[in-house]
C-alpha positions, 0 to 999 in steps of 0.5 A: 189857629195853627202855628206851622213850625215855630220854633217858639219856646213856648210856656205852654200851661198844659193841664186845665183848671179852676180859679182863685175866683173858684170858677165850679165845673158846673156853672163856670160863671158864677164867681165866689167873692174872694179876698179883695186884694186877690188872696185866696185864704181859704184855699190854705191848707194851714195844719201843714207847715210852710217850710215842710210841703209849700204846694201842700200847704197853699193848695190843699185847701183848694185841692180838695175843694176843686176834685177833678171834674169828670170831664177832665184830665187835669184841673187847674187854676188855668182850667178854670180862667180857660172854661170862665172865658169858653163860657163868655165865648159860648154866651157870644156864640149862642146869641150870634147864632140865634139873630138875624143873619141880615142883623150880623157883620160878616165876621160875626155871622161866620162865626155864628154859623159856624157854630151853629154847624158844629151843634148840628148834631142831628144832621153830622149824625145823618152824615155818618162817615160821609164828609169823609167819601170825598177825602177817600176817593183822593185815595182810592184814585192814587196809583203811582207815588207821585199821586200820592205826593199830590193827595199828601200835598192836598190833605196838608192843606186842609191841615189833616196832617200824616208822613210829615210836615210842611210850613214857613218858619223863620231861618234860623240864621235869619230869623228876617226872612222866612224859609220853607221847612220840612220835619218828622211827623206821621205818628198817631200815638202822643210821642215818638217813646210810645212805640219802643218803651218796654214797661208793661204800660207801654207794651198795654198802650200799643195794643190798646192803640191797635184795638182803637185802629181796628174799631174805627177801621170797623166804623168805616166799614171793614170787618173784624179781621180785615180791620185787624190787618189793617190796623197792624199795617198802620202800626208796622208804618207808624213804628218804621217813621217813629225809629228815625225821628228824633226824641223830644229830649234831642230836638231841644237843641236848636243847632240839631234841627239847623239843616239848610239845604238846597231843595235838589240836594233834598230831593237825592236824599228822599227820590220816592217821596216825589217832593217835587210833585208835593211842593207844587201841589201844595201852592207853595212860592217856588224856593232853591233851599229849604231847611230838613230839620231832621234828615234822617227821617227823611231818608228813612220816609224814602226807603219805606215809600219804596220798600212798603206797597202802595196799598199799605200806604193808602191804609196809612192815609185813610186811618190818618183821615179819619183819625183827625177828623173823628171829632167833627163826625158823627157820635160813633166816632166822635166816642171811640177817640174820646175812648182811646185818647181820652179815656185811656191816655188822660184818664178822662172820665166823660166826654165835654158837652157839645158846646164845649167842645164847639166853642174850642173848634170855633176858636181853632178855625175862625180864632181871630174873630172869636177873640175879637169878639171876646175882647169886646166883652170882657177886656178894656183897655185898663187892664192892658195899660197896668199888665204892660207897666208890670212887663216893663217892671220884670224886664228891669228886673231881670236885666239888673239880675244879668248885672248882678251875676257873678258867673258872667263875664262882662263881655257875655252880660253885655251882650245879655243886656243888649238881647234883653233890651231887643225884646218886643212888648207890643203883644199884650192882650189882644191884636191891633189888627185883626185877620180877614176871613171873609173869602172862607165859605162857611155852611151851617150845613157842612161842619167838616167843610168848613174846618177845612176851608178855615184850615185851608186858609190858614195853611195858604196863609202860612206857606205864602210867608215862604221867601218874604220877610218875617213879619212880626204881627201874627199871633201864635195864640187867639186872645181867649188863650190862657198861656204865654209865649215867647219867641227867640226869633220874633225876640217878642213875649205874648202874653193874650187876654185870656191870661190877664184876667182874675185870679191870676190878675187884676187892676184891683189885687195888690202887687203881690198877688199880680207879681206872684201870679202873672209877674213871674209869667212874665218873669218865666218869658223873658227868662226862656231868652237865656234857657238852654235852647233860648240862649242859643239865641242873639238879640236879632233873633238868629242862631248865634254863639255869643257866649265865652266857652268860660259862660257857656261852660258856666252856664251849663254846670248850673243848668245840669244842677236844675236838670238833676234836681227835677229828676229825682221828683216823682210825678207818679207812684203807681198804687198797684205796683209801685212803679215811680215815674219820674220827672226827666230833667233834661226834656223839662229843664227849660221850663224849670229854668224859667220858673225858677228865673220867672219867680226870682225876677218877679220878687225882685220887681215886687220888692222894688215896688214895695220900696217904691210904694212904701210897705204894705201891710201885714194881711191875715197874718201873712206880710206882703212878702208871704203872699207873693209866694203864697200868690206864685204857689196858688197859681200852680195848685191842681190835681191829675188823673193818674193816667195823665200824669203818666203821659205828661210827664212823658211828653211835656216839657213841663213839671207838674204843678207841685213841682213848679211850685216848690221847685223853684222855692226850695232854691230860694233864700227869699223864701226861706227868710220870708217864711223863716224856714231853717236848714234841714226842713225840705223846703231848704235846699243844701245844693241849691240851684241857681241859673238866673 
């Protein structure tokens, strides 16, 4: 599914997994009998005191049980809830491609040949290079700037993205209606810092990116040399677009992405990039203002259209062909990306097997019916009723938290409370509706046709949102997704199928494992409304000050705390040199404030159901206030590739697991009564940080 340019804060679990119901890499549907009430006990690593390393002492037994799978960067309890549902997904599939088509409803027998395409290997591998020869010739053919706009405006519509992007979002000062909008983009490398940072892993990874440019120019035809220019042509580009985007760390705040502007005025601003062509080509609605989220990058586009020679361009645009496509053709290219992207980035030992790899671009393409399907197998509507009773007792949680806050003023907590109170819950699990793909044509005998034909249904579908109201029934995630979200201007939390399943949570675990696990994800999405970019805004979803200068100052010194706190963590110690890669603060601190808000919300809720329900028993020798946080710590266990460690913790605004894990429970007094920890053990902080 694409998700154009929401600015949805998203709690994104970006490393993969394995579970509490210790799903194995090599069958990931066997599942080992656990603790009934959803503890995993022998996952404990009981020689280390709880007070001295927490992640350690509830993960190291999982940790060296679960060693990263050769086909992995990143391993993890969501990796392995996500390969347990890419299994069920691949069960579905197989059996769909192996029946009757005439058997099949029409959604199902898209998907099922859909799939049945991308196992094809034989015949991608008869194809070669050739699915690209019709993208190229677009190319080839272009001869002034204004066909080049025309070629851009038609490979972004078969979402094969380069020099920018282009969708519908809502306004950010009316998040009612949506707006076309435009922002940075055209890098090939993960971030914008890769092309300037001086540390010798960044000045091996350019070259390395290089030679990656050179082989697959080689792949499409070019000789040695000819490659080699071409691929520092690609380069010299790629670092002109990269000096004029913003960092990652910039466009967390909102109101430096706000730049409505009328299209006119837009089009003075960047004359060579002939966007007059481009926004007709592209099928758009006709609209008079558009927002630039970032003007400068605009600018800059337009000075290098004139000043760069159209061939050079058309190098750009072939090497962003084929760079995008690469994993739907044939194995030479399909390898040589895996080598650079994740071999070298990640760290990544061995390529996915095929139908891995299939069932994930299946549910990419067609993610709706998929997730139909896959609700149909292996979720009811039991587990929905108990995962929205444990939304709503979070929420309850996290509102009597606002009241309680003595930094506030009342005037700020109201309106706190008002902006709570306007959050949706209705997108648990699965959607009441599902898309309709039946006008996508899908081949078992054209797999790169019909990414692009999925894809050129959704990039329609997204830009004829332009000029309408906002509506608020699309997902952003298909239902097999392990993750959450929440969305400052749909003012909603999603919390999928994929997510509201063992070990993270069950109708069958006890309270404390379903609080500490998915109560604290629910914890973690309400609390993204009130972190440093999701407090920014109101409850009608629009951007808006409504805090007093005396809150927001407050606020503020709070959240400088927590920045300051996961700077000094080390995500990577180099082994050969030394070198520590830390944490940045300031890119993760809306993560870490909703972590820490996530849990401190979601303990709350459990102990009212505790009081509700009467005490639980001691299990195990662990009262029912230990598992919860032993329950959270589980849920963060995993381990990294070295290699993957160092680009996240580049690029992703999240901490790794042992930092999600200890980080908010160092700053808890909760915990330190639960495990009876005592000043000076590293598990008590002396400045501890609290926003929520």
């Amino acid at each position: 599914m694409l998700n154009f340019l929401r600015r949805a804060v998203v709690c994104a679990f970006a490393v993969a997994v394995l579970s509490s119901f210790s799903v194995s890499a090599d069958n990931p549907k066997s599942i080992a009998p656990k603790d009934s009430l959803g503890i995993e006990f022998e996952s404990l690593d009981r020689s280390v005191n709880p007070c001295e390393d927490f992640y350690q002492f509830s993960c190291g037994g999982w940790r060296k049980a679960n060693p990263l799978p050769a086909d992995k960067s990143g391993w993890n309890r969501y990796s392995s809830m996500a390969e347990r549902n890419r299994a069920i997904l691949h069960d579905l599939l197989e059996e769909l491609s192996a029946a009757p088509a005439a058997s099949l409803q029409p959604w199902k027998r898209q998907i099922a040949d859909d799939y049945a395409s991308c196992m094809d290997e034989t015949t991608i591998n008869k194809l070669g290079a050739k699915p690209l020869q019709p993208l190229f010739a677009q190319i080839d053919a272009i001869k002034t700037r204004a066909d080049l706009a025309r070629v851009v405006a038609n490979f972004h519509d078969v979402n094969i993205p380069m020099f920018f992007r282009f969708g519908a979002s809502p306004s950010l000062k009316d998040a009612t209606r949506m707006v076309a909008e435009v922002d940075q983009g055209g890098l090939g490398l993960p971030d914008r810092d890769y092309y300037f940072k001086t540390d010798a892993k960044s000045e091996e990874t350019r070259k390395k990116y290089i030679e990656h440019i050179n082989k697959m120019m080689q792949l499409l035809g070019a000789n040695p040399a000819e490659a080699q220019r071409q691929a520092e042509v690609i380069m010299r580009i790629e670092t002109a677009l990269a000096e004029s985007s913003m960092t990652r760390v910039a466009r967390r705040d909102p109101k430096a992405l706000d730049h409505f502007t009328p299209v006119k005025q837009f089009e003075t601003l960047a004359p060579n990039a002939e966007f007059t062509v481009y926004f007709k080509e592209s099928g758009a609605p006709a609209f008079d203002n558009l927002n630039v989220a970032v003007p400068d990058f605009f600018a800059r586009l337009s000075k290098e259209l004139s000043n760069v020679p159209l061939a050079d361009w058309k190098t750009y645009m072939k090497w962003h062909v084929v760079h995008t496509l690469a994993p739907a053709l044939s194995t030479p290219f399909v390898d040589e990306n895996f080598a650079f992207y994740r071999q070298y980035l990640a760290g990544v030992k061995e390529q996915e097997v095929r139908w891995k790899r299939c069932t994930s671009a299946i549910d990419s393409q067609l993610g709706d019916s998929l997730g139909h399907a896959f609700v149909d197998k292996a979720f009811g509507k039991e587990g929905k009723a108990r995962a929205k009773e444990l939304v709503m007792a979070v929420s309850q949680s996290l509102g009597d938290t606002i009241r309680d806050s003595d930094w506030m003023t009342d005037a700020t907590k109201q309106k706190a409370l008002a902006k709570l109170a306007a959050i949706h819950y209705d997108k648990l699990a699965y959607p009441d509706e599902w898309k309709d793909y039946s006008s996508i044509k899908i081949s078992r005998a054209d797999y790169v046709g019909n990414r692009n034909r999925a894809y050129e249904f959704e990039v329609e579908r997204d830009l004829a949102k332009i000029g309408k109201p906002t509506d608020r029934k699309d997902w952003g995630m298909t239902p097999p997704t392990v993750n959450a979200y929440y969305d400052p201007q749909h003012a909603e939390i999603v919390l999928p199928a994929g997510i509201l399943q063992p070990p993270m949570f069950s109708a069958d675990f006890e309270d404390a494992v379903n609080f500490g696990a998915v109560g604290r994800v629910v914890g973690h999405e309400l609390t993204h409304g009130f972190d440093d970019e999701g407090r920014q805004f109101d409850a009608a979803g629009n951007l808006a000050d409504w805090w007093t200068p005396s809150d927001a100052k407050a606020f503020e010194d709070r959240a400088a705390c927590v920045a300051n706190q996961y700077s000094n963590y080390i995500a990577l110690k180099d082994p050969k040199t030394g070198e520590e890669v830390h944490l940045n603060g300031k890119l993760t601190l809306g993560e870490n404030v909703a972590d820490n808000g996530g849990v401190r919300v979601s303990y709350r809720a459990y102990l009212s159901k505790l009081k509700e329900k009467g005490a639980a028993p001691e299990i195990n020798g662990f009262s029912p206030e230990q598992r919860f946080f032993i329950a959270y710590a589980q849920s963060r266990c995993e381990n990294l590739s070295d290699s993957y460690a160092r680009m996240l913790a580049q690029v992703d605004p999240h901490s790794p697991g042992r930092y999600r894990a200890i980080g908010p429970v160092v700053n808890m007094p909760e915990f330190w009564k639960a495990f009876g920890c005592k000043k000076g053990q590293p598990m008590v902080s002396e400045n501890a940080c609290r926003v929520w």
